[in-house]
Biopython code that builds the backbone (N, CA, C, O; Angstrom):
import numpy as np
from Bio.PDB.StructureBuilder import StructureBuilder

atoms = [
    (1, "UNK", "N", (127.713, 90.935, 96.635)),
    (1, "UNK", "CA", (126.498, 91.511, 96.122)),
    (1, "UNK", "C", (125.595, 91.886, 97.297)),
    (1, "UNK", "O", (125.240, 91.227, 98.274)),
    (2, "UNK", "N", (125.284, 93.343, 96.853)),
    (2, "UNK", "CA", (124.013, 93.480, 98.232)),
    (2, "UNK", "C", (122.666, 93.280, 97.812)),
    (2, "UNK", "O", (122.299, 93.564, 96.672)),
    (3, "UNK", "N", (121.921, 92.809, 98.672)),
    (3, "UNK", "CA", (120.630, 92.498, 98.980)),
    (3, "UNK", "C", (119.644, 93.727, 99.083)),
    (3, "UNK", "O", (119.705, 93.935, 100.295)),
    (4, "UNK", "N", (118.776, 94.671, 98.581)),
    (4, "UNK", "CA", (118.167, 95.522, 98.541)),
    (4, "UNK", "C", (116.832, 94.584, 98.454)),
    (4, "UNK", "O", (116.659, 93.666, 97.653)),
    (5, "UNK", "N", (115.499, 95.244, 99.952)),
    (5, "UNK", "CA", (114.252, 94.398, 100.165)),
    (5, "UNK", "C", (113.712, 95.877, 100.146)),
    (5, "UNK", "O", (113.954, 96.936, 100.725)),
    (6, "UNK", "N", (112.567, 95.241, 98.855)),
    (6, "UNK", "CA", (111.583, 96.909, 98.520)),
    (6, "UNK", "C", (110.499, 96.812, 99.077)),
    (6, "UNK", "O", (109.964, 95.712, 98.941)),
    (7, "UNK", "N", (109.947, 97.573, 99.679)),
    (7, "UNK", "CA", (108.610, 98.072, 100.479)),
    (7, "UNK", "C", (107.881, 97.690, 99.437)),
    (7, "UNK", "O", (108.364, 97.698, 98.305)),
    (8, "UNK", "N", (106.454, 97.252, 99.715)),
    (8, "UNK", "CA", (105.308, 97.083, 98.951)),
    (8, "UNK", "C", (104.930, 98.778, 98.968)),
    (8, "UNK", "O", (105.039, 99.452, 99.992)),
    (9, "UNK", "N", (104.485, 99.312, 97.693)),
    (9, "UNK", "CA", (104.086, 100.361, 97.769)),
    (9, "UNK", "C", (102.746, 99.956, 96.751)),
    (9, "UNK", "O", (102.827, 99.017, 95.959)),
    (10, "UNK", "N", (101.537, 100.779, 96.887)),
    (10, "UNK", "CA", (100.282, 101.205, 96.706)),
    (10, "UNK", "C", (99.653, 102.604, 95.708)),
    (10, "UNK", "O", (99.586, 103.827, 95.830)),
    (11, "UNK", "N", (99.243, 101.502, 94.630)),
    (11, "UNK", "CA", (98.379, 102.605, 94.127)),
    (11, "UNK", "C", (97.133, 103.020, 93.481)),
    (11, "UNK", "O", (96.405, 102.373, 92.728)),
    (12, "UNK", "N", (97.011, 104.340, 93.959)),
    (12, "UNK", "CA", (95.674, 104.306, 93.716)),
    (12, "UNK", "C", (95.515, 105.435, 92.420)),
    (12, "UNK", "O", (96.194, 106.443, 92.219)),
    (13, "UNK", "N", (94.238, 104.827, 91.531)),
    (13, "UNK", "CA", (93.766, 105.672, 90.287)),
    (13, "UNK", "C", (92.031, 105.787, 90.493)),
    (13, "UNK", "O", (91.096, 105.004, 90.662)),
    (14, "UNK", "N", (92.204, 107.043, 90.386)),
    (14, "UNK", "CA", (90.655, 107.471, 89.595)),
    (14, "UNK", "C", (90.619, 106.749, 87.822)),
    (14, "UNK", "O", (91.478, 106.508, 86.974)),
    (15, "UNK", "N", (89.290, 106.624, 87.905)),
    (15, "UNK", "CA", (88.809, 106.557, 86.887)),
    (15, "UNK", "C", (88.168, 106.970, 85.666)),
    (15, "UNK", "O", (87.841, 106.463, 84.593)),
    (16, "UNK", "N", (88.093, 108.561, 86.489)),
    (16, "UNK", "CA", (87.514, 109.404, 85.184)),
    (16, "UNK", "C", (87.913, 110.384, 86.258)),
    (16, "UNK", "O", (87.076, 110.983, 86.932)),
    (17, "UNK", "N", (89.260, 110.537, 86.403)),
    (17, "UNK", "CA", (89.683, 112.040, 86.631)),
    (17, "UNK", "C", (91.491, 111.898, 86.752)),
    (17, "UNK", "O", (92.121, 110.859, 86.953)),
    (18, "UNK", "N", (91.892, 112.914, 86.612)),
    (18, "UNK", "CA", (93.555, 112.755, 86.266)),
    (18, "UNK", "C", (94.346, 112.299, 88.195)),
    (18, "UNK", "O", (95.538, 112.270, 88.498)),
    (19, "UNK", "N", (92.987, 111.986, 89.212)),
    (19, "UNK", "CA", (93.883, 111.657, 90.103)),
    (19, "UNK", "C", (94.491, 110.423, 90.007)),
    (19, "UNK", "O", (93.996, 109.430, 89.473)),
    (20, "UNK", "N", (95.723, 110.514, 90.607)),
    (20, "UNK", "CA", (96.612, 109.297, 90.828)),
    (20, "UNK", "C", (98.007, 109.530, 91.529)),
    (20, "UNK", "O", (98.806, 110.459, 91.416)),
    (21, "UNK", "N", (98.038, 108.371, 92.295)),
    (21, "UNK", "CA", (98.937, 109.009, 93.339)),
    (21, "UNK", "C", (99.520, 107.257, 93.952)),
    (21, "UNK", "O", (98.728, 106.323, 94.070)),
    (22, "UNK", "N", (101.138, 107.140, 94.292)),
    (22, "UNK", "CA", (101.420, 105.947, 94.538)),
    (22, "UNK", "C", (101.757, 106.693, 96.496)),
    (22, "UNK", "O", (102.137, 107.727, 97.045)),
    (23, "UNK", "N", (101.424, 105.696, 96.741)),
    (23, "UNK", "CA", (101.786, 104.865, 98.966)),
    (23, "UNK", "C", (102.077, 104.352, 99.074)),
    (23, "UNK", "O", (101.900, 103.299, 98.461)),
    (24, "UNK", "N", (103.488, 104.697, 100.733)),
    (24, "UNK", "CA", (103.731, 103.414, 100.839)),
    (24, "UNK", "C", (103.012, 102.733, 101.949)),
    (24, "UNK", "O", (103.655, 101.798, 102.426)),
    (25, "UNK", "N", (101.857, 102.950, 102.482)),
    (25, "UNK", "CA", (100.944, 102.156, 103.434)),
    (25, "UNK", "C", (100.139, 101.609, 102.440)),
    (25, "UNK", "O", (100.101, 102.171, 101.346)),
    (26, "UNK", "N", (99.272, 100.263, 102.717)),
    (26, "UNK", "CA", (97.879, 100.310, 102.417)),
    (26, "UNK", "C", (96.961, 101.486, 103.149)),
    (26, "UNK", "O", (95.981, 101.890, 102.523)),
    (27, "UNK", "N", (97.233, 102.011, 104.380)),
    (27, "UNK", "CA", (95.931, 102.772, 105.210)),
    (27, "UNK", "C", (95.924, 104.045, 104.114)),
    (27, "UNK", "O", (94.903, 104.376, 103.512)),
    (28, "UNK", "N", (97.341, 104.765, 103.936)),
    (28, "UNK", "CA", (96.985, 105.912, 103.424)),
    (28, "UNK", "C", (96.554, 105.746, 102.049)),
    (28, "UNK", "O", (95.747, 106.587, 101.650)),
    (29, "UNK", "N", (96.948, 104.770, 101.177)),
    (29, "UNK", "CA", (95.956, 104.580, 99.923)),
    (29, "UNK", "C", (94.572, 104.178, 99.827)),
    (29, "UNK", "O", (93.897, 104.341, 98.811)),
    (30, "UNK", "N", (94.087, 103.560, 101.078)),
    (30, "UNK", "CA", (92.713, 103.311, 101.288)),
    (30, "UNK", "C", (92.246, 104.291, 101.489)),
    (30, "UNK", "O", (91.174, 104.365, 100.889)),
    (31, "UNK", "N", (92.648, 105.841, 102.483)),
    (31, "UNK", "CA", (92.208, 106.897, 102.714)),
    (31, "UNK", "C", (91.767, 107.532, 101.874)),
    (31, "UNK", "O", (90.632, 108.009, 101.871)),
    (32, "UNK", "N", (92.681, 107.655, 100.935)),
    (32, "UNK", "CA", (92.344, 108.502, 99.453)),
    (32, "UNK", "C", (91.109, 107.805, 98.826)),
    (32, "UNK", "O", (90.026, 108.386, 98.751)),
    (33, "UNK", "N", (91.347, 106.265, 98.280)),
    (33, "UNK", "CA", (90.113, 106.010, 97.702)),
    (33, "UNK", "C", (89.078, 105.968, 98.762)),
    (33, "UNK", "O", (88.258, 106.717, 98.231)),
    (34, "UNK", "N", (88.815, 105.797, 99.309)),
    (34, "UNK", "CA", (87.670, 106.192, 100.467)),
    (34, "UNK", "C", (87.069, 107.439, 100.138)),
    (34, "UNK", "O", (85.905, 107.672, 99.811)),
    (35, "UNK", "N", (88.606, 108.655, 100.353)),
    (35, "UNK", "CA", (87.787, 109.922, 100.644)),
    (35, "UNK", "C", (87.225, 110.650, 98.726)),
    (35, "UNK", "O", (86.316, 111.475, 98.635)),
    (36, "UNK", "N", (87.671, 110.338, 97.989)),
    (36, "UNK", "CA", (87.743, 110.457, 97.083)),
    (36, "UNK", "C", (86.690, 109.931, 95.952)),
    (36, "UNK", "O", (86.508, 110.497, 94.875)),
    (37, "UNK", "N", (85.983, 108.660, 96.423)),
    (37, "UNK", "CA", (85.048, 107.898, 95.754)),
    (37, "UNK", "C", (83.828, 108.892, 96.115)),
    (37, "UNK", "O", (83.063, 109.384, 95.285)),
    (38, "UNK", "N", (83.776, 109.178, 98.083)),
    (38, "UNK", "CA", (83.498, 109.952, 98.374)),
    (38, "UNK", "C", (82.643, 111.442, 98.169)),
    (38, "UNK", "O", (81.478, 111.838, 98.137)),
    (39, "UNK", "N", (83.691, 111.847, 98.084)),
    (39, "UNK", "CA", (83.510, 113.073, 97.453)),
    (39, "UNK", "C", (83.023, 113.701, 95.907)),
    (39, "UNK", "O", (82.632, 114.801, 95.518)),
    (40, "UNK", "N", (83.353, 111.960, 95.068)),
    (40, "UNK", "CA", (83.335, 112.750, 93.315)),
    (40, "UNK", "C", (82.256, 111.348, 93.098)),
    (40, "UNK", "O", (81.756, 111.442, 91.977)),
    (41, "UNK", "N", (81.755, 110.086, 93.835)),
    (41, "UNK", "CA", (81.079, 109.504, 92.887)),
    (41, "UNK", "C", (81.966, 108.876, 92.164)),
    (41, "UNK", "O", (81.496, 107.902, 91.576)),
    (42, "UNK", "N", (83.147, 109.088, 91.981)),
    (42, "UNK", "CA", (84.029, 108.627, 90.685)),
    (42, "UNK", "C", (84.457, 106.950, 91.116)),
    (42, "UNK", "O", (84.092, 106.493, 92.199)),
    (43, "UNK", "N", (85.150, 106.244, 90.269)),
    (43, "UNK", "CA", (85.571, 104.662, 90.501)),
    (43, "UNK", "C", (87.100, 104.805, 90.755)),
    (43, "UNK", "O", (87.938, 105.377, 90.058)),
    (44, "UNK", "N", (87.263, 104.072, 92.052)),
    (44, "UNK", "CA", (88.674, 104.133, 91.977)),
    (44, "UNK", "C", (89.334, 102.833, 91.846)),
    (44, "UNK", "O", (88.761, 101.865, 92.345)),
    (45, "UNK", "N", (90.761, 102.623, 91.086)),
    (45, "UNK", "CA", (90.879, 101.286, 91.837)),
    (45, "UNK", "C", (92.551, 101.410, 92.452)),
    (45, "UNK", "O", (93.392, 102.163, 91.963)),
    (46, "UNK", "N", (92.691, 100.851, 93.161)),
    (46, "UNK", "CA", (93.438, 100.537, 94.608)),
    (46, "UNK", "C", (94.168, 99.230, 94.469)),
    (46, "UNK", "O", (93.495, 98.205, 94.573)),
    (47, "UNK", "N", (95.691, 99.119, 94.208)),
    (47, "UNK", "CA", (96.306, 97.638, 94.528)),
    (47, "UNK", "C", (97.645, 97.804, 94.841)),
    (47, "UNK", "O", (98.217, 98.849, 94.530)),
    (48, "UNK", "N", (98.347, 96.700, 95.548)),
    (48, "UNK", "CA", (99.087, 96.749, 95.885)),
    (48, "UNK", "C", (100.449, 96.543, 94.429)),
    (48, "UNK", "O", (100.380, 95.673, 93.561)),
    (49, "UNK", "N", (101.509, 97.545, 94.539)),
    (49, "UNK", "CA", (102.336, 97.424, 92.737)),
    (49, "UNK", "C", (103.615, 96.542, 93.009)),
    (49, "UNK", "O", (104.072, 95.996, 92.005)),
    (50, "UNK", "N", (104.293, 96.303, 94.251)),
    (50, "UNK", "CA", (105.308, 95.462, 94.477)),
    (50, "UNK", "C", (105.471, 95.482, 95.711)),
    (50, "UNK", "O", (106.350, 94.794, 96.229)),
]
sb = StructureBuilder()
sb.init_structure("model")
sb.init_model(0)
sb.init_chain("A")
sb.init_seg("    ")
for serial, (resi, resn, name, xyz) in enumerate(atoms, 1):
    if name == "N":
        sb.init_residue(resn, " ", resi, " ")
    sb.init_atom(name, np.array(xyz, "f"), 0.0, 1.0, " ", f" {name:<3s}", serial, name[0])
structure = sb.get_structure()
């Protein structure tokens, strides 16, 4: 049997807009909600999915 080790990947959702988008860094999913809260005022939330 093989052993397959999955990357933590990241994602981030708006809250009142159809963005959403999965990463596999934390930096580049922090970027987005950063630039994105940013820019619209909007709520994002950000976690790590596995």
């Amino acid at each position: 049997m093989s052993s397959v080790t999955q990357k933590p990947k990241y994602h981030v959702v708006c809250r009142e807009c159809p963005v959403e988008q999965l990463f596999d860094t934390s930096a580049d999913a922090a970027d987005l909600e950063r630039e994105h809260a940013e820019e619209t005022g909007h709520r994002i939330v950000f976690s790590r999915v596995r």
